[in-house]
C-alpha positions in Angstrom: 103.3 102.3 155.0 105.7 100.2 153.0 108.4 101.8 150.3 106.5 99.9 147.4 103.0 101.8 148.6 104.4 105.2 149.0 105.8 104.9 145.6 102.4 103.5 144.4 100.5 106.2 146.0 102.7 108.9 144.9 102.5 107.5 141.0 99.0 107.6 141.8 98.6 111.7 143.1 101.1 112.1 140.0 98.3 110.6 137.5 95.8 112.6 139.1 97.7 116.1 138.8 98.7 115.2 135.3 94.9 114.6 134.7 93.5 117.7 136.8 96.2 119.6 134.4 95.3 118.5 131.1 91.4 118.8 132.2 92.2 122.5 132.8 94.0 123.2 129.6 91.7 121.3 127.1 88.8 122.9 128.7 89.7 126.4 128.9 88.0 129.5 128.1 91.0 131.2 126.1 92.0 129.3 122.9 95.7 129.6 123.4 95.5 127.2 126.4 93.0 125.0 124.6 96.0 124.6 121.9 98.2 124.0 124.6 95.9 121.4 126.2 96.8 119.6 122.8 100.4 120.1 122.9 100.9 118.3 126.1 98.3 115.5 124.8 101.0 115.1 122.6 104.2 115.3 124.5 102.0 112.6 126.9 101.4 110.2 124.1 105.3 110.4 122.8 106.8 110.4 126.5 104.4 108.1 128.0 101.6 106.6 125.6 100.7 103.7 128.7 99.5 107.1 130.5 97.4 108.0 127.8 96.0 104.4 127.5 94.9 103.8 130.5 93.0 107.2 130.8 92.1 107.3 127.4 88.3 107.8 128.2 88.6 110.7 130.6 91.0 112.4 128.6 89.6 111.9 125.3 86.6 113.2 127.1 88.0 116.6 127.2 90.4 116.1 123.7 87.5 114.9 121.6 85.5 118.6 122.4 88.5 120.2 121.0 87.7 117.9 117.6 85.2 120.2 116.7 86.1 123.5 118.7 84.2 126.2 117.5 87.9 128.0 116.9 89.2 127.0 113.5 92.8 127.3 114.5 92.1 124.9 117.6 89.4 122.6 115.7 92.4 121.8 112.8 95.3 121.8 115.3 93.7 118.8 117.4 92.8 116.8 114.1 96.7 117.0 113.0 97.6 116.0 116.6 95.1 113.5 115.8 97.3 111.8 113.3 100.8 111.9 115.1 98.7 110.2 117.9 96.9 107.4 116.1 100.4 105.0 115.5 101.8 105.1 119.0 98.4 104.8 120.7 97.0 102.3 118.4 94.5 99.3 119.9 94.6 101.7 123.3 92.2 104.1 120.7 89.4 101.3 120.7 87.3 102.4 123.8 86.9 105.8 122.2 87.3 104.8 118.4 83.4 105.8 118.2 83.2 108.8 119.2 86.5 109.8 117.6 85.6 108.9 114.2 81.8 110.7 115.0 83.5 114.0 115.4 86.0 113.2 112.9 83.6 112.5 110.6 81.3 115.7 111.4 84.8 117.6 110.1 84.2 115.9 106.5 81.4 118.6 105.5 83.3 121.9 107.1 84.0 124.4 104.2 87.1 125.3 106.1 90.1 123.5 103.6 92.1 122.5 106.3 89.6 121.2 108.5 88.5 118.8 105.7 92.0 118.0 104.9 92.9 117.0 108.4 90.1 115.3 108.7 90.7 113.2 105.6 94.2 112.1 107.2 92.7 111.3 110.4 90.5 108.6 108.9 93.2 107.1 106.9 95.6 107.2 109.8 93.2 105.0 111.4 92.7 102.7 108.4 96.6 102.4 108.6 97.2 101.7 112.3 93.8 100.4 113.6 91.7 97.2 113.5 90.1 97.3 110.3 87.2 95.4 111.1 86.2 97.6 114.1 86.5 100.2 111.5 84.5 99.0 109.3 81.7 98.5 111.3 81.9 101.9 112.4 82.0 104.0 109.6 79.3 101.6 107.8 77.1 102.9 111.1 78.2 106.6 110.5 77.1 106.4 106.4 72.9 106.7 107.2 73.6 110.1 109.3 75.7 111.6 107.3 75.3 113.7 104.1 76.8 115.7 101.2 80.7 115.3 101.1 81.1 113.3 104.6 78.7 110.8 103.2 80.4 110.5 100.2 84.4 110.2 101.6 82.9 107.6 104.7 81.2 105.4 101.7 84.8 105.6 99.7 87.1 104.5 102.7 84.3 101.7 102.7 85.1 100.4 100.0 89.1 101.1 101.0 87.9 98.8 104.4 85.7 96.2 102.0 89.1 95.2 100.5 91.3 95.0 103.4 88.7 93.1 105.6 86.5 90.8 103.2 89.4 88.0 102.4 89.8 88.0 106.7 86.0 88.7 108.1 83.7 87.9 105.2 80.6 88.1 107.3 81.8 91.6 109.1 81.3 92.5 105.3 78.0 91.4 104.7 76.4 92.5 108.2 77.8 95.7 108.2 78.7 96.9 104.9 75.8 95.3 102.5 73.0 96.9 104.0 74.5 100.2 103.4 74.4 99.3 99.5 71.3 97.9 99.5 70.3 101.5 101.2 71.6 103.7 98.5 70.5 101.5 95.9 67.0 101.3 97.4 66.8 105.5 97.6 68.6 106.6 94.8 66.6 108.7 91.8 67.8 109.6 88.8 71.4 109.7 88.1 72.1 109.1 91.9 70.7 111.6 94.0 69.6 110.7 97.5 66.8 113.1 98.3 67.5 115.2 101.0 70.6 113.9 101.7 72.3 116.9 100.0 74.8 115.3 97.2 75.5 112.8 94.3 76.6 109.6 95.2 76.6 108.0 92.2 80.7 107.6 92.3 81.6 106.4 95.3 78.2 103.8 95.4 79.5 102.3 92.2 83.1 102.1 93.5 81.6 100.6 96.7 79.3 98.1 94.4 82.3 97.0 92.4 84.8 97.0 95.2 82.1 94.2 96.9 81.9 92.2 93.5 85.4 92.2 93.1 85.9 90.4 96.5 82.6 88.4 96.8 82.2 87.8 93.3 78.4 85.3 92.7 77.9 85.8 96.4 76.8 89.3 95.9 74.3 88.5 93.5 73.3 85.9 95.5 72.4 88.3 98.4 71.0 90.8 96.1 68.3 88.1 94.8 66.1 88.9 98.5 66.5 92.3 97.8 63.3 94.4 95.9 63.5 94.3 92.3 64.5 97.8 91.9 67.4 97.2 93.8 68.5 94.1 91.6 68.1 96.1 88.7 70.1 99.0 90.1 72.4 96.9 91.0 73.1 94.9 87.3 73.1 98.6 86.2 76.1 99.5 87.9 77.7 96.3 87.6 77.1 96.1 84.0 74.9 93.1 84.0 73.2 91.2 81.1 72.5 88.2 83.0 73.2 87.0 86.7 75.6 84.5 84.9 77.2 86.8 82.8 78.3 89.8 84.1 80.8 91.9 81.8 83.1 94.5 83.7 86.1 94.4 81.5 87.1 97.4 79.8 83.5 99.0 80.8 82.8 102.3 83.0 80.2 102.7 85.5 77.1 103.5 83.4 75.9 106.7 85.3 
């Protein structure tokens, strides 16, 4: 066996071990190893991010359990490790980017304040450091199972997304992002209520409504025409309408 192979071999067993070790830690019975679990997640991605990278499915395997650990301490720790993690591991985030922002996501409706809070800083950590059409796509799939205060922060980093990505991938906008109005504006009662869906949306629909008129202008309206009348008229409710041709925003609040 050459010099180069024994060295290859031995990076390899070293991989492995460092794999085996943080498998045992994040999956531990006793929390205290769970947190350290995370700690050395973290020492891993600031000492040697390409090892993290190119294990980033089997180790977020383990890591992204400890996203929604039924300890509190652990549950909020791994979310704020979350967000030292996202800039230096970036586009190596993509294969899991999914399931991430599911369980991220999940975090939106805990009543635990610093849960929430981390959770909040995760998502616009990623909205920083990562693709921003992959992310848009994926929280617009996230909105329909969601509900009460998740549904409402996913649908206002939407809009956040809408801005960033419509001027770059205008169609990523309108395959992903217009069904989701047409959604809330088809199932909305009263003063924006989705029933069963636990919460108000009114808000954050019309911020998502205007933030799409703002950067498609006409071509929203025109979209909106194949949509049931109920839905237009929602629609030139929110965006102020008195005509398709004349639509008057200036100085004007959303009506609800």
């Amino acid at each position: 066996m050459g010099p180069v192979v024994r060295r290859s071999s031995l990076r390899s067993l070293e991989v492995m071990d460092q794999l085996k070790e943080l498998n045992k830690l994040l999956t531990a019975k006793e929390f205290q190893m769970r947190m350290e679990g995370i700690m050395l997640l973290t020492d891993h991605c600031r000492n040697n991010p390409q090892f993290v990278s190119l294990n980033i499915i089997q180790i977020f395997d383990d890591f992204t359990l400890r996203l929604q650990d039924s300890n509190k301490k652990v549950n909020q720790y791994a979310l704020e490790s979350v967000v030292s993690m996202i800039p230096i591991l970036r586009d190596g985030l993509h294969p899991v980017m999914v399931s991430m922002v599911t369980v991220v996501t999940d975090n939106l409706n805990s009543k635990n304040s610093g849960i929430y809070s981390a959770a909040v800083k995760v998502l616009e950590t990623l909205i920083t450091h990562l693709d921003n059409v992959l992310l848009l796509q994926t929280f617009a799939s996230r909105v329909r199972f969601t509900s009460g205060r998740a549904m409402q922060d996913i649908t206002q980093h939407l809009s956040v997304l809408v801005t960033s990505v419509y001027p770059r991938k205008p169609q990523a906008v309108e395959r992903h992002v217009l069904p989701i109005l047409w959604y809330f504006l088809s199932n909305m009662i009263g003063n924006g209520v989705l029933p069963g869906r636990s919460g108000n949306v009114r808000t954050v629909v019309c911020k998502l409504a205007k933030t799409l008129h703002k950067e498609m202008g006409p071509t929203l309206l025109d979209h909106a025409a194949s949509q049931p009348q109920h839905v237009i008229k929602n629609l030139q409710d929110l965006l102020v309408v008195s005509s398709w041709k004349a639509i008057r925003l200036s100085g004007m609040t959303c009506p609800w």
